[in-house]
N, C-alpha and C positions, 0 to 999 in steps of 0.2 A: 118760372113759367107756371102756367094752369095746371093743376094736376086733372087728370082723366082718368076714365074707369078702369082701361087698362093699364093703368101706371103700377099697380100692386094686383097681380091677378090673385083671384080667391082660390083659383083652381091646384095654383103650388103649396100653398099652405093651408091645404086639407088636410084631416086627419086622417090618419092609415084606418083600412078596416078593421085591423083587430088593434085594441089598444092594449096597455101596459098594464092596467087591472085584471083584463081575460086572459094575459100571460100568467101571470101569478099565481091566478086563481087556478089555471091548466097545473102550474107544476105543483102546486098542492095537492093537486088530484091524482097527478102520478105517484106525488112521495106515499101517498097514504095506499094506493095500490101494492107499491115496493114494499112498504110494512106487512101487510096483509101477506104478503108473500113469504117474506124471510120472516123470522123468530124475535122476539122482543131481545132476546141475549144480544145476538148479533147484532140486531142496529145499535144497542147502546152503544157494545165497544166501537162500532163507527162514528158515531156522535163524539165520543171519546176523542180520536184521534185525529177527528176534524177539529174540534175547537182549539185539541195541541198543534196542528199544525199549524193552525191560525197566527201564533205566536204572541207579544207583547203587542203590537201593533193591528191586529187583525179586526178590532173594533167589536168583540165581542166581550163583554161583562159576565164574569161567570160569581155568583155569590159565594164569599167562603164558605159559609155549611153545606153547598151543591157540591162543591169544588174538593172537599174534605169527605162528603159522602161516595163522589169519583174514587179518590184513589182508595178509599177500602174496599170497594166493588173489587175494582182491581187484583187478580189473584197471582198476578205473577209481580213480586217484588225487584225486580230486577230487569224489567224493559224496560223500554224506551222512554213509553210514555209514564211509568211513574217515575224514573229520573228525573222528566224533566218538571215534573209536578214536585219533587222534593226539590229542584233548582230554585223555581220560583218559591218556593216555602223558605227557601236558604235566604236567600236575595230581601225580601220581603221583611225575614228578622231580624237581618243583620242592619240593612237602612234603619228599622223602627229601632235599636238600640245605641245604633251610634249619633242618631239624631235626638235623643233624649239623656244623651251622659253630660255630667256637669259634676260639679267639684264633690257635692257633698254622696253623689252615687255610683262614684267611680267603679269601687271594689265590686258593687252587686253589678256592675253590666259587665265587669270583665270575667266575673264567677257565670253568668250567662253566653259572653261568648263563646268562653270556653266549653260551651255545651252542643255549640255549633261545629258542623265540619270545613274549619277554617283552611284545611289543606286546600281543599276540595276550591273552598269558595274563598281565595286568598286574594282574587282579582277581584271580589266584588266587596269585600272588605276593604281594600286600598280603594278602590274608586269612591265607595260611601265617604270614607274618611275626608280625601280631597275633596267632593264636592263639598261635604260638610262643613270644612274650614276655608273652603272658598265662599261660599253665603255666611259663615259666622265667624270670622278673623278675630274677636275681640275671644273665644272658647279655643284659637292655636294650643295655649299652654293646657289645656285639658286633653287635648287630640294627642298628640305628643307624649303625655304622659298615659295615655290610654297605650299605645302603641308603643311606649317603652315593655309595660310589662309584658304584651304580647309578643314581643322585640325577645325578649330573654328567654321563653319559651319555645318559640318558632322564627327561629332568625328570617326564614325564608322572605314572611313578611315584612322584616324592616324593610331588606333590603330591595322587595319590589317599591314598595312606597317609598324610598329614597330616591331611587333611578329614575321614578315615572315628575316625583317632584322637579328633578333634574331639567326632566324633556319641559315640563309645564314653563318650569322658570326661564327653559332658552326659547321654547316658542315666542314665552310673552315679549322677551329682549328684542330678539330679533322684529319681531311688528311694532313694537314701541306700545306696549301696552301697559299703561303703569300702574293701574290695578290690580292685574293678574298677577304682574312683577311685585307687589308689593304684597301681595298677599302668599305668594311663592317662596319669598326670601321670608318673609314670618315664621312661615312650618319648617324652613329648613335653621333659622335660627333657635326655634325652640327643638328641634333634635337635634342640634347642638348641644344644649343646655341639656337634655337628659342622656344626652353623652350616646344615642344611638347611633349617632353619624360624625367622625372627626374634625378635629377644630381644623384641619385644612382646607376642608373645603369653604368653613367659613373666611377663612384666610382668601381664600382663590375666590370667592362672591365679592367680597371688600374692593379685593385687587381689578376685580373687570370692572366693577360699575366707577372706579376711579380713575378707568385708563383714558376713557374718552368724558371730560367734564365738562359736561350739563347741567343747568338747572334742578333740571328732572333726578336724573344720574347723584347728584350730591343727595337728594332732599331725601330717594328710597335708600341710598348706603347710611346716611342716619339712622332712618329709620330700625337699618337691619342691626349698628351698631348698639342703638339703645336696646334692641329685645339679648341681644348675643355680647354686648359689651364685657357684663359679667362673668361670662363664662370664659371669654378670652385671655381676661386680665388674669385667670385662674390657671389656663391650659397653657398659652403661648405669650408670654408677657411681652416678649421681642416683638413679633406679630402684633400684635396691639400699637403697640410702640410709632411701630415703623408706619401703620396703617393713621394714626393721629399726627405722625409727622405730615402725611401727607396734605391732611387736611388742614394744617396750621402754615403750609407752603401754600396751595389755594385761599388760603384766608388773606394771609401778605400779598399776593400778586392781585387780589384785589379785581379779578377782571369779572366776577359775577352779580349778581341783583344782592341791596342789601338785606332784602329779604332772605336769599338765601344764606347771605353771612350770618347774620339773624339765627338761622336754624342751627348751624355750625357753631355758633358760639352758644345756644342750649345743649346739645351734644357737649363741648370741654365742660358746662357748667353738670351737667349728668356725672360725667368721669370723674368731674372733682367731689361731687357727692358721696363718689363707690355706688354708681349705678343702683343707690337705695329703692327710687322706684319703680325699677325695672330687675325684681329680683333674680337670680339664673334659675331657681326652682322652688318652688311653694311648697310647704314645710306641707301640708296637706295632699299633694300629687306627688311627693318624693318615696315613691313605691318600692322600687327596686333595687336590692343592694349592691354597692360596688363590685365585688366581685360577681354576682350574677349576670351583669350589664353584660353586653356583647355589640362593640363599636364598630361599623361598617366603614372603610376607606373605600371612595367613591372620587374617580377624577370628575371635575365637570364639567371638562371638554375632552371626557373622551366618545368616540364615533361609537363604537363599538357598544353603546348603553342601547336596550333596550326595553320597551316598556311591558311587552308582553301584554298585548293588549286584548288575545284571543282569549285569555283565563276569564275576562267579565262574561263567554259566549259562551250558549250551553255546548255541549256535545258529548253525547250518549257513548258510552263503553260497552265494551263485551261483558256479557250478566254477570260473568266468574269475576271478572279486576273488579267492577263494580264491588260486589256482594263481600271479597278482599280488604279494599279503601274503606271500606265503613267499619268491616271490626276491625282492623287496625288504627284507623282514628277512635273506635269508641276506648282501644285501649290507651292510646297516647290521653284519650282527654279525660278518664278518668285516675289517670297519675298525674294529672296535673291539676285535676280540682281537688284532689285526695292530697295534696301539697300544699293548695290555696283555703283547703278547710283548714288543715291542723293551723293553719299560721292566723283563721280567721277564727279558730278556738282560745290559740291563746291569747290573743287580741284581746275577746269578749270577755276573760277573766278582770280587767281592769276597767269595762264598760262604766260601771257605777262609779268608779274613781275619777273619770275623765268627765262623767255628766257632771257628778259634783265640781270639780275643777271647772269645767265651762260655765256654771251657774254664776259660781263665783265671781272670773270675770268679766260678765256680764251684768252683773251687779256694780261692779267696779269700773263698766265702760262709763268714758264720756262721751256726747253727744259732740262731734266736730264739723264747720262749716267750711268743707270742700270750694265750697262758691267763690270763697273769700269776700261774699258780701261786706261783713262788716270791715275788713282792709278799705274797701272800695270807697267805705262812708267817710273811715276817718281819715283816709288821703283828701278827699272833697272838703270833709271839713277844714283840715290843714290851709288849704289854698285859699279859701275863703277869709278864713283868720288872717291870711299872709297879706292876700289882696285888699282888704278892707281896712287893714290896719292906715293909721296917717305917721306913726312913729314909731321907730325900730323895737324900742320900748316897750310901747303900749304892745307890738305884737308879742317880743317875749312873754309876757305877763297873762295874753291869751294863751298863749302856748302852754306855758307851765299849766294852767288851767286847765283844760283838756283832760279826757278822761284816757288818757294815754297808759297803756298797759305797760308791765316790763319787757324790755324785747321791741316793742316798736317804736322807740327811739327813730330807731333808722331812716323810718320812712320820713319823719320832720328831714332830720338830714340831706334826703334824697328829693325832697320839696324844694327844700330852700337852694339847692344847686341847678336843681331844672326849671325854678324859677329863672335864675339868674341866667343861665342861660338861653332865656329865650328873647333877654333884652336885646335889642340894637344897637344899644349900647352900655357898656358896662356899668352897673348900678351900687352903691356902696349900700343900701337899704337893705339886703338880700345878706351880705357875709355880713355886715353889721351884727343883726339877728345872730347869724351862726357865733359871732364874736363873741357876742353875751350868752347864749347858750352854754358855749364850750366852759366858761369862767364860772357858769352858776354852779352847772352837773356835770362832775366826769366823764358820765356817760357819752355824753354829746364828743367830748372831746375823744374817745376811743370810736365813736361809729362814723366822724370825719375825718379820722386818719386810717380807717378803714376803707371808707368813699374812697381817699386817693390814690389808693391803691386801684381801685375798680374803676374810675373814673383812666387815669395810665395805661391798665389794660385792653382800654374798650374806646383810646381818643382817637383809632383809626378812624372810626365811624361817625365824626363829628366834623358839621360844619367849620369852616374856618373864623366865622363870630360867635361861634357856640367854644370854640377850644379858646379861642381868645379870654373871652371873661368867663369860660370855670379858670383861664394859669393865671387873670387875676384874684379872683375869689381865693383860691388858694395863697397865694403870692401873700394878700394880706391878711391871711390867717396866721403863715407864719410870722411875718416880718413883727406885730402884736404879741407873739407867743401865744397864741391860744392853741396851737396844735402842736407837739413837740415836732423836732428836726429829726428822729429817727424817722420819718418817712421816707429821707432819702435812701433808706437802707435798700431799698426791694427798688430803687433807679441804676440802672448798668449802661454808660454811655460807650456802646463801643457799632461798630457798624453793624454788627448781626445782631445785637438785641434792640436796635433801637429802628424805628420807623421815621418818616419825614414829620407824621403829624405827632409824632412824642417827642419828634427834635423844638418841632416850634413850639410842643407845651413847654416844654423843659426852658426855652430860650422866655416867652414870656413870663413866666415865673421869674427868674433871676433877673431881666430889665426892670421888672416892676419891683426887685426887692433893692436895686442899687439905684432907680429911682426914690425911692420913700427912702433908705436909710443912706446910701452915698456908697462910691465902692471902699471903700475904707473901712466902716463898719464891719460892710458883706467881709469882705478882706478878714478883717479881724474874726468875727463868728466863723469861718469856715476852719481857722488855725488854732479854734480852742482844743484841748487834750479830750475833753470829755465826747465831744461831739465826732473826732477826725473816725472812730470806727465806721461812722455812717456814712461817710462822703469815701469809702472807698471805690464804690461802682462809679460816684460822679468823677473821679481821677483817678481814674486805673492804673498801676504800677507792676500789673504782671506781663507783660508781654509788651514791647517796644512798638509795634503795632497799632496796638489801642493806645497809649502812652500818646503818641502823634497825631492821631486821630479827634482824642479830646483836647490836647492845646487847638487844634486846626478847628475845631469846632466853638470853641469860647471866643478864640480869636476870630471868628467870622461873626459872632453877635457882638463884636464890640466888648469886651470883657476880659482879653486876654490877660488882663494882670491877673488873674482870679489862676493863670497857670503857672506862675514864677518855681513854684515848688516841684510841677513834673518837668520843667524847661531842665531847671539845676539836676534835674534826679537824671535825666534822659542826658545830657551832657554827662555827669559822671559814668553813667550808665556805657554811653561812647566810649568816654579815657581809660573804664576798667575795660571794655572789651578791645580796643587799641592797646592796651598793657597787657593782658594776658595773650594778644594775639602777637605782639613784639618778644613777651616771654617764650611763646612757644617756640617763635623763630631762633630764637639764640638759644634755647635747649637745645634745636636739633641743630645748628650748625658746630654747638660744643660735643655734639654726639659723633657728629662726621668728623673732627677735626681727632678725636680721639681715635677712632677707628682707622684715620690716614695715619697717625702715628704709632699706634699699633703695627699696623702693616710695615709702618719705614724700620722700624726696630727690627721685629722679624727679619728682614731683608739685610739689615746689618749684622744680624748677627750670625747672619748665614753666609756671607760676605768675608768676616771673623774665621769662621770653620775653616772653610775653603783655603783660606792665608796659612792657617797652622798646619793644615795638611802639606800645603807647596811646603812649607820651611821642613817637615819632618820629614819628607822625601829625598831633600837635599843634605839633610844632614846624616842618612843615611847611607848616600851614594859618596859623599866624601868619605866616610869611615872605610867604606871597599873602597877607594883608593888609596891609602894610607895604607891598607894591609896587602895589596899588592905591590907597592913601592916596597915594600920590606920582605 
């Protein structure tokens, strides 16, 4: 519609008579009246105690040297308001020192803590800490060790920063938070490692995020294992044990992203390292000695945990407890930096001996590339060479040419297989190479009998035209001799070691070896003397079990003769346990049959007794008649 005059009258949205500048300016007029009245003394300490009331949030900026000028005005030590002005001084130095600690200035913040009244302010010491290693997760293992030595000292605070960790880690759980979760189980993994807090509870973190598996749930328990792995395998070997079984049970059932198996199978390759780059404690933050430590047990589901969360809040004391807590902390703190001198005196007598030692090797460091750039060029290059080539030949002869270091051999190896494996179909130009390889350089021939190992344990994760032509690639490595037959040493065919995609590697291997050679050959090479140690996983003879399991197995790919020896051993195997099970039977019935004739004896010869007693009865009763007839 039209708008009209009266559609917005002017007359509502008038301004008031008096505006909000003649207000202001009115109570300026009064305050300055108020002054005039009362004494300059008086208003300050009112100024005073308004801007403390104001609190952290009250929006008013007071500059340190005003704010430091306040409290020496101040002539009573021990109210309210300079409590809470030494609170905020407390708070103040304790964030500016835990946010500036780092490897090389450990000692000096923790000879400054302790300058602080950390009884006092133990709730704003733990909260600094957590948020600190919540914004900088890659500085855990410094936090941790900051808090070890204060840990030895004043237990009180391990133990709040362990329980409040606790709360943070179940919050996060319960929302699904996996940042927080992940950054929670770090600090609680590195107080592990400095032994503030017991390896159970690492135990009992492992155990939940494993109970319910997720993506998620697997990917932070790696996580936790690689910071805590070490320390584990140290304190609770079983524990470790049982917590990798788990994960190697997840792996087999196969029901997750290969991604995640992926990360899982970095985790066994950590473990088999010994956790090298994820040390349990840096030779530089390893502060505190064994026996000084003091190790907290903490359930992490129990109710009952508290975070004590009022200690980060000020609240003013009676003047006397007050003016108590301070020289009693001045004397705890200086017996405790009076401890951390002498031990940072006789430190300092070896200063010049450790610069020199450091110069040293520092002179003697080499420059290493993290990046792994140049790996990246000469893999590139490798392929290039591979792919370019027209004859297997010619590419050996690039090969060798190559400015190939010692040591990475390997990666040719691990070309020439992941070439071959991305054919469609199985190529002889690819193991060709490896063939003349292995025949030039020994080398070549130890880092593909290495491959087959690695290749074995990881052909879960391979396509079924990818498993196909690496078990020929291999197949006619051996069948050639270029790779010896002890590889089969570390093959165990029995149900629980072996997977469906290591049955079909195993199964194309041996068609393609009694293809090219005939089983007769195969036959023969498997029965030499020299070689039968190796083939004992491929024909297991311990347990009757597996014994049945591998003929059923050769005999399902068409190979059964390859079993004649466990058929004849597994029969014998029967007639000895049908013979000793027929021996046992006729022990024991030569045992009954003795024991029935024992008894019948007995029984006769008591039978015996009885008879000679009647006859000497009677031949006593006839004598008294004879002498009565006479």
């Amino acid at each position: 519609g039209i708008l009209t005059e009266n559609t917005f009258p002017l007359q509502k949205i008038a301004m008031p008579s008096g505006s909000k500048k003649d207000k202001k300016e009115k109570k300026d007029e009064a305050e300055k009246e108020n002054v005039k009245e009362e004494d300059i003394e008086t208003y300050k300490k009112r100024k005073i105690a308004d801007l403390e009331n104001l609190g952290r949030s009250g929006g008013v900026y007071v500059p340190p040297f005003k704010l430091a000028r306040m409290q020496k005005e101040i002539e009573d030590k021990t109210s309210a308001e300079y409590q809470r002005q030494t609170w905020e001084a407390l708070r103040k130095s304790i964030n500016g020192l835990v946010n500036k600690v780092n490897v090389g200035n450990i000692k000096n913040i923790v000879e400054e803590l302790f300058q602080e009244n950390l009884v006092r302010g133990r709730g704003l010491l733990v909260r600094a800490l957590i948020r600190a290693q919540m914004a900088s997760p890659g500085f855990t293992h410094v936090f941790a060790a900051l808090l070890a030595v204060i840990n030895s000292k004043l237990p009180e605070v391990g133990d709040l920063l362990i329980r409040r960790v606790i709360l943070q880690f179940r919050r996060a759980y319960k929302r699904n938070d996996k940042i927080v979760t992940t950054a929670a189980i770090k600090f609680m993994a590195h107080l592990v490692n400095q032994k503030i807090v017991s390896e159970l509870l690492a135990l009992h973190v492992a155990t939940l995020l494993l109970e319910r598996v997720t993506e998620d749930s697997i990917e932070v328990c790696v996580s936790f294992l690689q910071e805590v792995g070490q320390a584990m395998e140290e304190l609770s070997k079983a524990g470790c044990q049982a917590i990798f079984e788990r994960f190697r049970t997840i792996l087999h059932e196969g029901e997750i992203d290969k991604r995640v198996q992926y990360v899982i199978e970095g985790l066994f390759e950590t473990r088999r390292k010994k956790f090298s780059d994820h040390p349990m404690v840096m030779d530089e933050l390893d502060l505190v000695e064994d026996e000084e430590q003091i190790t907290h047990e903490v359930d992490l589901l129990d109710d009952t945990i508290k975070g004590e969360e009022t200690l980060n809040i000020f609240k003013a004391i009676a003047p006397e407890n007050y003016a108590a807590d301070e020289a009693k902390w001045k004397l705890i703190s200086s017996e405790i930096l009076g401890l951390e001198q002498d031990d940072g005196s006789d430190s300092s007598e070896d200063s010049d001996e450790e610069a020199d030692a450091a110069a040293d090797r520092r002179a003697q460091e080499k420059i290493l590339d993290f990046t792994e750039q140049d790996l990246v060029n000469l893999r590139r290059q490798i392929y290039l060479v591979i792919m370019s080539s027209v004859h297997y030949e010619e590419c050996v002869h690039k090969i060798l040419k190559l400015n190939i270091a010692e040591g990475q051999e390997k990666e040719v190896c691990t070309m020439l297989i992941d070439c071959c494996a991305m054919e469609k179909m199985f190529n002889r130009f690819f193991v060709l190479q490896a063939e003349r390889l292995c025949r030039l350089n020994p080398v070549y021939q130890d880092n593909f009998t290495e491959s087959f190992g690695v290749q074995f344990n990881t052909v879960h994760r391979l396509e079924t035209n990818k498993l196909r032509n690496i078990g020929k690639f291999f197949a006619h490595l051996l069948y050639t001799d270029a790779i010896p037959w002890s590889i089969w040493a570390q093959v165990k065919i029995t149900e629980e070691t072996t997977t469906s995609s290591s049955r079909i590697f195993i199964k194309v291997i041996f068609q393609e070896l009694s293809e090219q050679w005939g089983v007769k050959k195969l036959v023969d090479r498997l029965r030499e003397d020299e070689l039968k140690p190796f083939f004992v996983g491929l024909f297991p003879k311990d347990h009757p079990k597996n014994v049945r399991f591998a003929i059923n197995y050769f005999t399902a790919i068409g190979l059964g003769v390859l079993t004649e020896d466990l058929r004849t051993f597994l029969e014998q195997a029967n007639a000895q346990a049908a013979a000793d099970a027929q021996r046992a039977a006729e022990e024991r019935a030569v045992e009954e049959e003795s024991s029935s004739s024992s008894s019948s004896d007995s029984s006769d010869s008591s039978d015996s007794d009885s008879d000679s007693d009647d006859s000497d009865d009677s031949d006593s009763s006839d004598s008294s008649d004879s002498s009565d007839s006479s």
